[in-house]
N, C-alpha and C positions, 0 to 999 in steps of 0.2 A: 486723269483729271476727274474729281466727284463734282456730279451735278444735284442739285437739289431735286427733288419730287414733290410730289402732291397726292392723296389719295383719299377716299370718303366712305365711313364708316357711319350709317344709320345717321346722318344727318356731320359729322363731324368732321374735320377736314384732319389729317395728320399726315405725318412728313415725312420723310427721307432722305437717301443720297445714292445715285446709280454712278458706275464707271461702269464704260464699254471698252474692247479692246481697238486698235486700230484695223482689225479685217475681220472679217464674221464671225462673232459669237459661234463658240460651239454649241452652246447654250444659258441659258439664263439661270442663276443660283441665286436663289434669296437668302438672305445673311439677316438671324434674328438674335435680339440682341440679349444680353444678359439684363438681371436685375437693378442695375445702374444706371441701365438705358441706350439709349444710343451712345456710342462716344466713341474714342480712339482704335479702341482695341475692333471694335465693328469696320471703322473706316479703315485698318491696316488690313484687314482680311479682305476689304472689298477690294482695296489697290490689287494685293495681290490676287488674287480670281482673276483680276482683267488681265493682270500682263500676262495670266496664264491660257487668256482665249475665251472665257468667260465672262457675259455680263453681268456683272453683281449688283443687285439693289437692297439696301439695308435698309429697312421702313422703322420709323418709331411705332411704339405697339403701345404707349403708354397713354400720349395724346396730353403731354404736361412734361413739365422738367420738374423735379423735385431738390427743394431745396431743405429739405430734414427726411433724415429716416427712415422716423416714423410712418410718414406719407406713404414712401415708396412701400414699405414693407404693406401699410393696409391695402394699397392699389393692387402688386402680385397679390394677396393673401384673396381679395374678391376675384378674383382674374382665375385663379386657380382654382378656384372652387365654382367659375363660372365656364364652363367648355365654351360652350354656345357663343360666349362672347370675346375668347380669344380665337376661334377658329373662325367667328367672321372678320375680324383683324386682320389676322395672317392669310385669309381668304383674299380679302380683299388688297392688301401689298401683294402675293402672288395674282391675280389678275393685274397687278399696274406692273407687274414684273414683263407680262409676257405683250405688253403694249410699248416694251422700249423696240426701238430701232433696231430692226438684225435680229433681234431673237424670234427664234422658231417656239411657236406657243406649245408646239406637243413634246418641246427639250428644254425641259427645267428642272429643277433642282431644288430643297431646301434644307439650312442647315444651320445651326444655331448652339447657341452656347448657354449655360445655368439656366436662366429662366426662358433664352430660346430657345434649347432643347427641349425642353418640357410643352413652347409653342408649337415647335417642327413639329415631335409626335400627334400634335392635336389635330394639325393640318391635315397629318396622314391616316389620322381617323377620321378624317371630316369625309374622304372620300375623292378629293379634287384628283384631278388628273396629272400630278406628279409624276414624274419617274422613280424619284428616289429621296429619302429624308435623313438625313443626317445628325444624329444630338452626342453634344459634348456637355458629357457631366449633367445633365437635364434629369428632371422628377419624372419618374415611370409610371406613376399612378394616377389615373384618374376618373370621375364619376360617369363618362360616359363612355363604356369602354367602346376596341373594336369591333364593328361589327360581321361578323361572315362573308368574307367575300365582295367587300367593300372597298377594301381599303387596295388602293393602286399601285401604290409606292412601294418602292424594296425600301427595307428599313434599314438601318444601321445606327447599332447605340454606342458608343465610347464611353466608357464609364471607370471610375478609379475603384479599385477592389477594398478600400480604403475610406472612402466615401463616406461619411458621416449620415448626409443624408438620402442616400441609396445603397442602403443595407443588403445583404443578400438576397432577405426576402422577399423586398420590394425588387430586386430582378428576378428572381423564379417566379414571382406574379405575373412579371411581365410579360416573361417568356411562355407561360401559361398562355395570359389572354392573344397575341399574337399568333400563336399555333393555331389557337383554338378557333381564330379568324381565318387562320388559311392564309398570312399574310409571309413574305418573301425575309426574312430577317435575319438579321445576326446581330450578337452582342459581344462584344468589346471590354471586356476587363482587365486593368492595368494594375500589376501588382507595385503597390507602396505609395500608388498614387491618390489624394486628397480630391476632394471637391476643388474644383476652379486648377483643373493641373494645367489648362492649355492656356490660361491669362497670366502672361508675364508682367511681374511685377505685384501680384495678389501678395495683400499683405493680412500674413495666420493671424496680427493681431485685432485688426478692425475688423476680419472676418475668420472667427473662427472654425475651424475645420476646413479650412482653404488653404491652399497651399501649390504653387505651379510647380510642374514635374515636367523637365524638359523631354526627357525619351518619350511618356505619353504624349506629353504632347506630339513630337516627333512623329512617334508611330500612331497616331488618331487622325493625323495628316494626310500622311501616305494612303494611310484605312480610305479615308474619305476618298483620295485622288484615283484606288483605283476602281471604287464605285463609279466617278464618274467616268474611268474610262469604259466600266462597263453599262452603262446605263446612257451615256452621253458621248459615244467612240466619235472621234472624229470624222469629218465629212471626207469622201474617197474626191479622189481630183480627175476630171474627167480629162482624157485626151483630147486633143483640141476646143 
């Protein structure tokens, strides 16, 4: 069952939706959303997180519904070229993440998709005390890279080798700036797979260079699940 949220960014209220599972969160995963926003494809990944034992909270990161475009493309296009003020966003949903019910605040998670992925990594630059970050098909580039020794998070990127916009270069940047941080990472490239391979039902004509690829997706899944076994192992059951 999704429940609504609340959370507040430099004076502004925005929203979300948490599902917990019925017996203790193994831990808490925030689920950030792609360029479209919040919607279906966010709430079917948070259902599923719960029934898998995980608390899922999917926060809106845009603080608006857009009804043209236009809008949405100029909102990411500042967003992007603003660090600082997507990683107070995502800052601030991971702190409302780790004030649900049952979740242990030092077992969390984040993981996100197009223009979440691109949020996830920013988080993990931010330095917050994640375990682990996860991006599907997300922008690898950005102006404030990471810093040495900072960043907490094991990273993990899923990316289509195919990718219009995550070209090779833009991942050997990547994998550059990450080493050169000393950060825990791996990347993920799926051969024949498009941008947007893990959103079923992307359609190449309204978006071009999109395209879902069921086996990436498939296997970017698995990728993910057994980070969190490694990062998030289940609780041992104590004798009596």
């Amino acid at each position: 069952m999704l429940e609504p949220i609340e959370y507040e960014v430099a004076g502004q209220v925005f929203s979300g939706i948490v599902a917990t599972p019925a017996t203790r969160p193994r831990g808490g995963i925030l689920v950030l959303h792609g360029g479209s926003g919040l919607g279906e494809h966010e709430r079917e990944r948070v259902r599923v997180l719960a029934a898998l034992g995980y608390a899922a909270l999917a926060p809106d990161l845009f603080g608006e519904i857009f009804t043209e475009r236009s809008r949405a493309m100029a909102v990411i296009g500042e967003l992007v070229t603003r660090p600082a003020a997507i990683r107070a966003r995502a800052g601030a949903a991971w702190r409302r993440l780790r004030e649900v019910p049952g979740v242990d605040a030092t077992r969390t998670a984040a993981i996100g998709h197009c223009f979440g992925g691109f949020a996830a990594l920013e988080l993990a630059r931010s330095g917050v005390d994640v375990r682990a970050v996860i991006s599907f098909h997300g922008g690898l580039t950005t102006s404030a890279p990471a810093v040495a020794n900072e960043v907490r998070a094991r990273v993990l990127v899923c990316t289509g080798a195919d990718d219009p916009f995550c070209p090779r270069e833009q991942r050997a940047a990547f994998e550059d700036e990450m080493t050169a941080a000393g950060v825990d990472w791996q990347l993920h490239a799926y051969a024949g797979a498009r941008h947007g391979f893990s959103v079923p039902g992307i359609d190449p004509e309204k978006h071009p260079g999109c395209a879902y690829h069921e086996l990436a997706d498939r296997r970017s899944w698995h990728a993910m699940l057994a980070m969190f076994d490694e990062v998030l192992p289940a609780y041992e059951l104590k004798a009596g």
